[in-house]
N, C-alpha and C positions, 0 to 999 in steps of 0.2 A: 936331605939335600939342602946346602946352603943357600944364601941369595946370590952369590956369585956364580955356583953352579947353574941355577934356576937361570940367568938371565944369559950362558952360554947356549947358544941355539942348537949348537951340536951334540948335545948332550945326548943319550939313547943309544938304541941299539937300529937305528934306521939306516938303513944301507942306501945314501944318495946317488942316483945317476945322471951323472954330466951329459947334457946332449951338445953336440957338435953344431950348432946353427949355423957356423961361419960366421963373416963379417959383412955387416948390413949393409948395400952398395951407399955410395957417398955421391960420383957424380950420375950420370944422366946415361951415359955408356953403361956404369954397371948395373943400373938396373932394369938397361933393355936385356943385359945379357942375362941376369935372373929371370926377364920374362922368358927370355926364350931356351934357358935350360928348365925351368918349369911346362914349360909348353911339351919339350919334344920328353920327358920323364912321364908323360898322358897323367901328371895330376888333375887337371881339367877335367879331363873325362872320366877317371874314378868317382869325383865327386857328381859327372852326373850319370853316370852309371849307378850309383846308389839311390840317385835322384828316381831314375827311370824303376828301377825295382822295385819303393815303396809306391808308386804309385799302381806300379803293376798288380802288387799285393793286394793294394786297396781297391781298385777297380774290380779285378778280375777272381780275388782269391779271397773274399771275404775277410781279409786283416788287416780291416777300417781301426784306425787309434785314435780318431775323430766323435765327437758326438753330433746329433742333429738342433743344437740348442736352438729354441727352447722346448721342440718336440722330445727328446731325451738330455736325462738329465745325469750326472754323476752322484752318485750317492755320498753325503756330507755326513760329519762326524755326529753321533748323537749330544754332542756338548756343545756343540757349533748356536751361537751367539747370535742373532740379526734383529730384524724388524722386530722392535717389541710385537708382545700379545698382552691385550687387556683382561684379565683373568674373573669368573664366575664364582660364587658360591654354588656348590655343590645342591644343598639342598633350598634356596629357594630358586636360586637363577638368576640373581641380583649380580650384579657386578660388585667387585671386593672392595674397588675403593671409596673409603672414608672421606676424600677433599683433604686432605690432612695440610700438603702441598712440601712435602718434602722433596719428593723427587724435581720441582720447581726448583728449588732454592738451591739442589745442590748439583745440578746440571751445570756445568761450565761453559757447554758451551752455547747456553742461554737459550734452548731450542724448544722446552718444554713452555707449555702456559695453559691455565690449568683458570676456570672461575666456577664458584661452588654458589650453591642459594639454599634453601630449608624448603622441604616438601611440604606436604599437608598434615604428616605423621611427627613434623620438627624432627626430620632426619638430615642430615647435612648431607647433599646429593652432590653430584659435579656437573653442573649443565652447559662445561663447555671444555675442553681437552684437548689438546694438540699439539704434535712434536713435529718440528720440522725436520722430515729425513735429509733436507738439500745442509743443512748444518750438523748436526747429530755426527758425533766421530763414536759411537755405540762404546762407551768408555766401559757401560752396565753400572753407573753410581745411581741411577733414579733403581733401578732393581735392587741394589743392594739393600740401600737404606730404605724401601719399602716396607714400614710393618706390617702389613696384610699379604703381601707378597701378590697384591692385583697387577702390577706391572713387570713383565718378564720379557727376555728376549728368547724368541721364537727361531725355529730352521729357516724363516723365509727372510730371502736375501736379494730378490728380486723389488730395484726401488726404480726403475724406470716410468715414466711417466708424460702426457703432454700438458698434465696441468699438472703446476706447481700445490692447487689445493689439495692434490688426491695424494701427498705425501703426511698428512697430516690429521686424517678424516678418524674420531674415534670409534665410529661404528667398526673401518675395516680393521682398528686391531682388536677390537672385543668379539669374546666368542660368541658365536650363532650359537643360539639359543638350544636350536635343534640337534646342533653337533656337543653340549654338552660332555654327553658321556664320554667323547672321543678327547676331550680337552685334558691334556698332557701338564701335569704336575710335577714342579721341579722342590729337590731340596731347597728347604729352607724355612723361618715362621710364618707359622700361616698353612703351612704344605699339608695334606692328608698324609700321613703315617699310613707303613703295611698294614698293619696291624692294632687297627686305631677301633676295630671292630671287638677287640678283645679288652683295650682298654677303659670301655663302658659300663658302667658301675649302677647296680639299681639304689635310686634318691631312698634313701632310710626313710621309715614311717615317723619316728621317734627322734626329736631332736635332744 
């Protein structure tokens, strides 16, 4: 197909049908008289004759297409993006991230702020963290470029709030300790492998 065919709109096998609207009243007579050939056609009352049926439906016949938010919820896609979650190591319990401060620098929209110090162990810790969800447009660039993959975006999508601190707090994206096993790993470096049980190799005696 050419470019001049390409930019003919008619092009295809679409069979278009002309509707007949008439002509749009102009002064103030014609379109009392549009009201009032609409009126006595009962389009009015079709429209709430369907009005009156879904409600009937929903009242009386159980074919509610409503939810009771925030009591029921709609079930969201498994790839579905929101509120970061602050991610653990597996085997001590530690939180993943290193302080590195990547995800800092390449937030745009300036929301993350992050301050590190040296433990007792001269570990480089993070002793203070916080994303502002009232800024945060969840682009996922502090996730991506994450080397440890400790900052991910989680299902929860619920940012409402009366205090602007509790949009920010690191405890509530870091996993509870308790619900470890239950903490949901995404591809990517860093990620536990299925099959990471198999790729365990015993340290040689003999170098």
């Amino acid at each position: 197909m050419g470019l001049e065919q390409f930019k003919n709109r008619n092009v295809g096998t679409q069979n278009y049908k002309m509707l007949d609207l008439g002509e749009s009243p102009k002064t103030g007579m014609d379109k009392f008289k549009q009201v009032v050939n609409r009126t006595f056609k009962l389009e009015l009352l079709v429209g709430l004759g369907v009005t009156m049926r879904e409600m009937i439906n929903a009242l009386f016949r159980g074919q509610m297409h409503t939810v009771k938010y925030p009591f029921e919820k709609l079930p969201i896609s498994p790839r579905y993006r929101a509120i970061h979650d602050m991610l653990r190591l597996l085997e001590s319990g530690h939180y993943r991230c290193i302080g590195c401060g990547l995800c800092e620098k390449i937030c745009i929209s300036n929301c993350i702020t992050m301050d590190t110090r040296y433990d007792e162990n001269q570990r480089k810790e993070v002793s203070e963290y916080t994303i502002n969800f009232g800024r945060c447009i969840f682009c996922g660039y502090c996730a991506e470029v994450c080397p440890e993959l400790a900052i991910v975006h989680g299902p929860r999508y619920e940012t409402a709030s009366e205090q602007r601190a509790s949009f920010s707090l690191f405890e509530d994206m870091l996993t509870p300790i308790d619900k470890l096993n239950l903490q949901q790993e995404y591809d990517g470096f860093g990620a536990v492998s299925p099959n990471a049980d198999e790729n365990i190799k015993k340290t040689p005696l003999a170098y």
